[in-house]
C-alpha positions in Angstrom: 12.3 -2.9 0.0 14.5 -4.4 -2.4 11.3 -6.8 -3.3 9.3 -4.0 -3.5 11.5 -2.1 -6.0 12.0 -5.1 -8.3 8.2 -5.3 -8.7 7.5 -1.6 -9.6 10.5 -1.8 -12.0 9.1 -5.2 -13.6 5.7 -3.7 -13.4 6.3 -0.1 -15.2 8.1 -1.8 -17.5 6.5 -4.4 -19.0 3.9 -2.3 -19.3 6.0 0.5 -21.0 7.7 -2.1 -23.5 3.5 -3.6 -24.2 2.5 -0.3 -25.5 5.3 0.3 -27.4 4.6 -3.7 -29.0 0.8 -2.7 -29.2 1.1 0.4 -31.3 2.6 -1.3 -34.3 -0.8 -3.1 -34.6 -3.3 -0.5 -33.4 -4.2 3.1 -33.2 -3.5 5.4 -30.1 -7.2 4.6 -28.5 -6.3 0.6 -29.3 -3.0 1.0 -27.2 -5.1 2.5 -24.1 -7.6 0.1 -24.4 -5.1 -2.7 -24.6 -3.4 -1.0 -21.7 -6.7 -1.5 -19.7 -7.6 -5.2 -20.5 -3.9 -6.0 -18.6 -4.7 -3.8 -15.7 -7.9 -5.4 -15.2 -6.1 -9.0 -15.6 -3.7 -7.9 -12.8 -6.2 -6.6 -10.4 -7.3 -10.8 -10.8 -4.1 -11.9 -10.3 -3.4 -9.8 -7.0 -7.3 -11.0 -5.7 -6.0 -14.7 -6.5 -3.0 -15.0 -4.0 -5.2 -14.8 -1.2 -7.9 -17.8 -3.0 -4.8 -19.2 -3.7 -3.0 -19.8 -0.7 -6.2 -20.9 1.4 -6.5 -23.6 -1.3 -3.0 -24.5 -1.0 -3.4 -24.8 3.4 -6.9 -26.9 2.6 -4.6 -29.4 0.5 -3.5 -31.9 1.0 -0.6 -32.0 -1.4 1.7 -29.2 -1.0 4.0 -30.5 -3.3 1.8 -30.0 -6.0 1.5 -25.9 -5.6 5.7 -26.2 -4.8 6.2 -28.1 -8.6 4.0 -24.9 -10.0 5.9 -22.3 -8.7 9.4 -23.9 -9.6 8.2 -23.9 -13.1 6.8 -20.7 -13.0 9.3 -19.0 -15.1 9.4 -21.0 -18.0 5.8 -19.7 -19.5 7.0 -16.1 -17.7 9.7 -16.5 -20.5 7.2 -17.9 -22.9 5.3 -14.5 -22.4 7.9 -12.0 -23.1 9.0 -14.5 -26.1 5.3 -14.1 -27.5 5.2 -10.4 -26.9 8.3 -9.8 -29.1 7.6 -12.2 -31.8 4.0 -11.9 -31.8 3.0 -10.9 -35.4 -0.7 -9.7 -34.2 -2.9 -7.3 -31.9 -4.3 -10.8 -30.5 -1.2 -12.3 -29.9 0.1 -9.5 -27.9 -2.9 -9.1 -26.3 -3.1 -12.7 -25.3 0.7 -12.4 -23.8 0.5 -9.5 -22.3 -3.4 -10.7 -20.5 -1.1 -13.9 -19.3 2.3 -11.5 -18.4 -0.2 -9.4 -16.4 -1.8 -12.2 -14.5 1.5 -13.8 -12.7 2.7 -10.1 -11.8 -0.9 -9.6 -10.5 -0.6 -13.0 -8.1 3.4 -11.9 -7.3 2.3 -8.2 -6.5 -0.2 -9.3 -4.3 2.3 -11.6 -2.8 5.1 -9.5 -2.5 2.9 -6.5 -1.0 1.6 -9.1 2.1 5.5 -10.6 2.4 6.4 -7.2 2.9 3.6 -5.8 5.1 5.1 -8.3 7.7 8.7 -7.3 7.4 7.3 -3.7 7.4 5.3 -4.4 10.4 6.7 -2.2 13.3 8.8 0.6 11.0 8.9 4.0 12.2 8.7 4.9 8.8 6.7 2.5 6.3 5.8 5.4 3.9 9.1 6.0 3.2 10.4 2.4 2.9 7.7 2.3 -0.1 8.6 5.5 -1.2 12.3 4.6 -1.2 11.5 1.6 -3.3 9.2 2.7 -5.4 11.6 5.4 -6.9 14.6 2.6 -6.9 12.0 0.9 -9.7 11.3 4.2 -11.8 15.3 4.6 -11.6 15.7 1.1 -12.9 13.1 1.3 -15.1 14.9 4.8 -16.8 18.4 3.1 -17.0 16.7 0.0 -18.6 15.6 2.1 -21.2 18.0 4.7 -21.7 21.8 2.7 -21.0 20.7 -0.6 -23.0 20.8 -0.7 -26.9 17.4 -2.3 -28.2 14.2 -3.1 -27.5 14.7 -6.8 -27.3 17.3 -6.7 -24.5 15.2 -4.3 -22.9 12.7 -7.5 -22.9 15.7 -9.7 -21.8 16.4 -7.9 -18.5 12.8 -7.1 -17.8 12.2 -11.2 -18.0 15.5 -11.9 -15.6 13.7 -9.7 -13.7 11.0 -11.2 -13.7 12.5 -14.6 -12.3 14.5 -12.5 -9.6 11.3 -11.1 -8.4 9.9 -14.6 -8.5 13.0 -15.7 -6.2 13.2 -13.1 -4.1 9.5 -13.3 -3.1 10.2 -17.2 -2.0 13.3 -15.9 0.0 10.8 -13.6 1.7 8.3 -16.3 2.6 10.9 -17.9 5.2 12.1 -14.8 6.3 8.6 -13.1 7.2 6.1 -15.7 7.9 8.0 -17.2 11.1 8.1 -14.3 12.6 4.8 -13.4 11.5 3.3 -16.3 13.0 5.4 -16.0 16.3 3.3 -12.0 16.6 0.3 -13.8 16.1 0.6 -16.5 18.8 2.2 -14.0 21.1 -1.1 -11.9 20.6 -2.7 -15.2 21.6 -0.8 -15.2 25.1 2.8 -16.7 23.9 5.3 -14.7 25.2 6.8 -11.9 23.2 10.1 -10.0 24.2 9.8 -6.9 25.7 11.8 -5.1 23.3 9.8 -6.5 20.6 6.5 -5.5 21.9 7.9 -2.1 22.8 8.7 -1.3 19.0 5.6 -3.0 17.6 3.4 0.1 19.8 6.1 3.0 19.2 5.9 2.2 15.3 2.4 1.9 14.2 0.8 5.2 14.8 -2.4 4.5 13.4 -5.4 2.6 15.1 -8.5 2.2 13.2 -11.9 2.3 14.8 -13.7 0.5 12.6 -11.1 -1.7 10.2 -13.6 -2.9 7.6 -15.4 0.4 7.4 -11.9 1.9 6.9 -11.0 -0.8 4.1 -14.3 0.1 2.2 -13.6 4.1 2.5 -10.0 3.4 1.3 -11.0 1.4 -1.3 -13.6 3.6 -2.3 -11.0 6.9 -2.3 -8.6 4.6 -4.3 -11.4 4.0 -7.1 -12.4 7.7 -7.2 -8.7 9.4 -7.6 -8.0 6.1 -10.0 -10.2 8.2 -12.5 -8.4 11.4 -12.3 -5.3 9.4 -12.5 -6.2 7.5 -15.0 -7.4 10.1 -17.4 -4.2 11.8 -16.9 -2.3 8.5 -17.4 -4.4 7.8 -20.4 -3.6 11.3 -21.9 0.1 10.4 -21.6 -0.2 7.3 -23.6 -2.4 8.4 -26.1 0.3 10.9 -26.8 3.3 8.6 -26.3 1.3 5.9 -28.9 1.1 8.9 -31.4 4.7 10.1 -31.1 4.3 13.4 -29.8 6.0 12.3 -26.4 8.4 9.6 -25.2 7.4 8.7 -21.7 10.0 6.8 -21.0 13.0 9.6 -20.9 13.7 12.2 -18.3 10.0 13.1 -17.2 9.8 10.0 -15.7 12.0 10.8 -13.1 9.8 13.6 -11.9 7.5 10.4 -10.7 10.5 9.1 -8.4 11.5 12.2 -7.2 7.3 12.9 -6.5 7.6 9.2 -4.6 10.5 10.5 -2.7 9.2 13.2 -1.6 5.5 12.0 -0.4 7.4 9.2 1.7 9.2 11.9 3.4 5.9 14.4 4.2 3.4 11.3 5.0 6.2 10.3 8.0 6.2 13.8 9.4 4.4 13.8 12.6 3.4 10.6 12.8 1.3 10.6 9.3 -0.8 13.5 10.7 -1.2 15.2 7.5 -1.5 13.1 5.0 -5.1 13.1 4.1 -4.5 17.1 4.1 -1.7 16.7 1.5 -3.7 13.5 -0.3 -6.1 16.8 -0.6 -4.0 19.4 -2.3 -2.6 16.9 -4.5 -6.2 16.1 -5.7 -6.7 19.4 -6.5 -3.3 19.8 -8.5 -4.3 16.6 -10.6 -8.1 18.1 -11.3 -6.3 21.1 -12.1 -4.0 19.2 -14.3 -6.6 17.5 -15.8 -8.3 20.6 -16.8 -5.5 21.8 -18.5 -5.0 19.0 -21.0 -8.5 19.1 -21.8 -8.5 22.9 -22.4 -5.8 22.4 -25.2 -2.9 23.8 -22.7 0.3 23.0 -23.2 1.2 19.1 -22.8 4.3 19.5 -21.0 3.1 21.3 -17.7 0.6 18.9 -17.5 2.6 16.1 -18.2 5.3 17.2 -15.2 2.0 17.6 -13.1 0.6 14.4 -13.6 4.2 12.3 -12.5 4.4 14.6 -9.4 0.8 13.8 -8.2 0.7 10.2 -9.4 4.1 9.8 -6.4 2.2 10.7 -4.2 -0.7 8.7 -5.0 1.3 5.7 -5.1 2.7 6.2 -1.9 -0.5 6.9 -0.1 -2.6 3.9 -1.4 0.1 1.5 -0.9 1.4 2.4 2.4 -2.5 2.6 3.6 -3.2 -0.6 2.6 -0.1 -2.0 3.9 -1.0 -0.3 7.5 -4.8 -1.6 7.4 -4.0 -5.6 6.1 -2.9 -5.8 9.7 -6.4 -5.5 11.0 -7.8 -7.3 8.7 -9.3 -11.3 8.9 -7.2 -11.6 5.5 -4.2 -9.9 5.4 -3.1 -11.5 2.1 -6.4 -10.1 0.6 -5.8 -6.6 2.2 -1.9 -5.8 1.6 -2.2 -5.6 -2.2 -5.6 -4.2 -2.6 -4.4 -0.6 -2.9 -2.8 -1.5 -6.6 -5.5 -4.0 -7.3 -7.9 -0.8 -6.2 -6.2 1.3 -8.8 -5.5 -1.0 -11.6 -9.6 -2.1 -11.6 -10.1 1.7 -11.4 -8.0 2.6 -14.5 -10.1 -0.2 -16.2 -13.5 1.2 -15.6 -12.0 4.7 -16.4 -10.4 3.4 -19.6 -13.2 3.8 -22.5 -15.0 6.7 -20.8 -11.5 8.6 -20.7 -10.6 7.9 -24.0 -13.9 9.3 -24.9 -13.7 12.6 -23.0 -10.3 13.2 -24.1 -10.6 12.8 -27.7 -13.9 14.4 -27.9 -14.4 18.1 -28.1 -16.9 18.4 -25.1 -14.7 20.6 -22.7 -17.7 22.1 -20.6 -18.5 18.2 -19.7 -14.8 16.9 -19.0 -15.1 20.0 -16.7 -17.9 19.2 -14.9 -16.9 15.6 -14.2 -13.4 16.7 -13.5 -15.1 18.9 -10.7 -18.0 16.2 -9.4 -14.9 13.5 -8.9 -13.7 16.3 -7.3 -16.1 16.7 -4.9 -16.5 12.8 -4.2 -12.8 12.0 -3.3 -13.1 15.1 -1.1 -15.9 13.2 1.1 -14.2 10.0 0.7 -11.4 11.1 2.1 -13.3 12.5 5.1 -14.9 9.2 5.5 -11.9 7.4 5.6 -10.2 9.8 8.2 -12.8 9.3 10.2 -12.9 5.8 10.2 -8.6 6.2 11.6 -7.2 8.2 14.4 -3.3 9.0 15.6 -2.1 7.1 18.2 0.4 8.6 20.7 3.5 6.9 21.2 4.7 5.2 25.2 7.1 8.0 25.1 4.8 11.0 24.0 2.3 9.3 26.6 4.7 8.8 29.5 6.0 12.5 29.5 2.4 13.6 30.3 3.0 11.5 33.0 6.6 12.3 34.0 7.6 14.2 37.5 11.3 14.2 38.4 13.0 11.8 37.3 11.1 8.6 37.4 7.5 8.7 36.5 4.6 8.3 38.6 3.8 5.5 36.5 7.0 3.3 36.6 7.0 3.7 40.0 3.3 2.2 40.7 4.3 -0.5 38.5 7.4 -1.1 40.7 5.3 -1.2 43.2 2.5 -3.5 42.2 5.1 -5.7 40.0 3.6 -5.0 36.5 4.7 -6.5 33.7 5.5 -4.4 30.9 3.1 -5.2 29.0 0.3 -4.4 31.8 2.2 -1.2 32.5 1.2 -0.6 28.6 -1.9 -0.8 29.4 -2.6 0.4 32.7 -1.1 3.6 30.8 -3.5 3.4 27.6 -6.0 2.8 30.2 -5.0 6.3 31.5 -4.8 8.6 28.5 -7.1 6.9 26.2 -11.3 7.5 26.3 -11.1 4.9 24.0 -13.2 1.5 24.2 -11.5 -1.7 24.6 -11.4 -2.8 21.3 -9.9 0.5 19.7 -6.9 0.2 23.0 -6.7 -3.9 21.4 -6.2 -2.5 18.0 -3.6 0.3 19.1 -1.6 -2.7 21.3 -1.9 -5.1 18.6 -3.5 -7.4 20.8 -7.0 -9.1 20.5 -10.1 -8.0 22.5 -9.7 -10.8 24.2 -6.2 -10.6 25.5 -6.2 -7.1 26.6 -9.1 -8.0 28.6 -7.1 -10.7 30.3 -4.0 -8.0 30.8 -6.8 -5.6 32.7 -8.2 -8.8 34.7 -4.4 -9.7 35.8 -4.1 -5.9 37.1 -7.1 -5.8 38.9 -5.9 -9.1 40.6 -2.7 -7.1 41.6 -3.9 -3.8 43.1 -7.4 -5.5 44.5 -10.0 -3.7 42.3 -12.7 -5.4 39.9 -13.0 -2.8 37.4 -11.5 -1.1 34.4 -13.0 2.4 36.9 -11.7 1.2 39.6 -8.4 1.0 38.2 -7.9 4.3 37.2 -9.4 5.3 40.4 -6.7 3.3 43.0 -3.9 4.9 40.1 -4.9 8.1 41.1 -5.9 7.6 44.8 -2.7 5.8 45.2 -0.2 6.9 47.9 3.5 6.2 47.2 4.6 6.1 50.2 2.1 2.7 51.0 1.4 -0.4 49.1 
């Protein structure tokens, strides 16, 4: 978490302290577009880990890649130096592209070092929740409790370096036990404890992973454009001095974050995509508003309590899904990479719409994007359902005081990794590979878990399973 906060705060606020740098050498449209070019340089930078680290296991010198990243902060320093001293729109530009780029490659990192320490939580949403409003807070008494600009800069490059540092500390922490899930998938053994959390945390099994990576990203991209716009509209008035961003407002976002980790853990996650919903109609609504000439204020408190949420929901889904994926590295950090690519794409066309005096046609878009998130977020459900837990599972199978169940697994001397399954077997109408997914186990290692059970009670088939459960007689083996 503590990772994870450190980033957002680094993040927020080197981008906070680049517009304010920016808009002594350019108008309030030159600041937003500048503010897009180092989005779009960060979405490369969080698609480069993964490239990066398969090039770093094909080589063969390791030291090499090591020697990089020990030096890494001295042209992190270089950067911030340059974006204080840097007497030109091109020099600022060219600092804040190269700034962008390492937090780009360090989010993506930090994201997939995360994911695995993350990997089992009963409540991930609220970890990243949690951690994302530690960075606003951070970022608010960074700007508000220290005198000047330049140490501003100072702690946000220390910063910098700790996140650097604490995202190598990660690395040995995560990736052992990262790799000791994987080879237990591949038959290893695995402690039952362990195995017993890793089922009762994760809630979520996808039936088709990739499909639900595309739908995601998809969704991401098309409430990136409300949220951008809005985002946009803040800056442009921050860049003209009508509104500091960067006083108590802000902490409406944190609070926002706080708030969506709590809801999007209630029930399992079960109503997320409903509140993902409402909150996209709030921010149309918002963005209506602005356009419309309403007052700035409202709409400004609107935008930092939807933009929490939306945080929060493309982080912790990507999080959830880089498990199923081939490339995890690739997956973990796509949801900001999503959103930062978005707000590039949105950048000129919002600047357009919001400084023109078309109202009808902001409306109409406002409404069509709408529309579009709606059924991409109906896709993407579709694509996920709720698992039940061992526990909400087994009391549908409880009578007295030992279940049915436990009992037939005393009897045949079940592991409890086949009793797992033997009782997914049971509930689900699933196919095997959506019961792999929900076990975190490979297709091919549940199938060896059902062949070991039909060994044990004398049947040859996943039918003739269920049928000897329920035609069994306790009182004979």
């Amino acid at each position: 978490m503590l990772s994870l906060a450190v980033f957002y705060f680094v993040f927020l606020g080197t981008e906070y302290l680049f517009d304010n740098r920016m808009a002594l050498y350019t108008d309030p449209t030159g600041v937003v577009l500048a503010q897009s070019y180092i989005l779009g340089v960060s979405a490369l930078g969080f698609l480069a880990y993964s490239l990066i680290e398969k090039w770093k296991s094909k080589s063969g010198n390791p030291t090499a890649f090591k020697a990089a990243g020990f030096f890494l902060p001295v042209p992190v320093i270089a950067g911030y130096v340059l974006l204080f001293a840097g007497t030109g729109y091109r020099v600022l530009l060219g600092s804040g592209c190269f700034l962008f780029l390492i937090l780009g490659y360090l989010g993506s990192r930090t994201h997939y070092l995360a994911a695995q320490l993350l990997r089992g939580s009963r409540h991930p949403a609220k970890t990243v929740s949690v951690a994302y409003a530690v960075g606003l807070l951070l970022q608010f008494l960074n700007h508000n409790l220290l005198w000047g600009e330049t140490v501003e800069g100072i702690f946000l490059a220390g910063s910098f370096v700790m996140l650097w540092v604490l995202t190598v500390g990660m690395a040995q922490n995560a990736l052992p036990g990262y790799h000791r899930r994987q080879k237990a998938e591949d038959g290893e053994t695995v402690s039952v404890k362990n195995a017993q959390e890793g089922v009762a945390a994760e809630r979520i099994s996808w039936r088709n992973p990739r499909l639900a990576g595309v739908a995601l990203l998809v969704t991401v991209v098309l409430m990136t454009c409300i949220f951008a716009t809005l985002d946009n509209a803040v800056t442009l008035a921050h860049a003209a001095g009508t509104m500091d961003i960067g006083q108590w407002p802000r902490l409406f976002l944190a609070l926002s974050g706080l708030l969506a980790g709590v809801l999007f853990d209630l029930n399992n996650g079960r109503y997320r995509g409903l509140i993902m919903y409402a909150v996209t109609i709030l921010s149309t609504i918002c963005v209506l508003i602005i356009e419309s000439g309403g007052s700035f204020l409202p709409g400004l408190l609107i935008f930092y309590v939807s933009a929490g949420f939306f945080v929060v929901f493309f982080t912790n889904g990507f999080l959830q899904l880089s498990y199923r994926m081939q490339d995890g590295r690739l997956w973990a950090g796509m949801g900001r990479a999503a959103n930062n690519l978005g707000a590039v794409i949105t950048g000129v066309a919002s600047v357009s719409l919001l400084t023109g005096e078309d109202h009808i046609l902001t409306a109409v878009l406002g409404l069509v994007l709408f529309v579009l998130i709606s059924v991409a977020l109906l896709w993407y459900y579709s694509c996920t359902q709720l698992v039940k837990s061992p526990e909400e599972m087994g009391n549908r199978e409880m009578s007295g005081s030992q279940g049915r169940l436990e009992r037939f697994a005393e009897a045949y001397d079940l592991t409890e990794r086949e009793r797992e399954v033997l009782q997914l077997l049971l509930l689900s109408d699933d196919g095997m590979q959506e019961i792999a997914d929900s076990l975190f186990v490979s297709r091919a290692m549940l199938y060896r878990h059902v062949s070991a059970l039909n060994e044990k009670t004398g049947t040859r088939s996943r039918i003739g399973l269920i049928q000897f459960y329920y035609n069994w007689e306790e009182d004979k083996k």
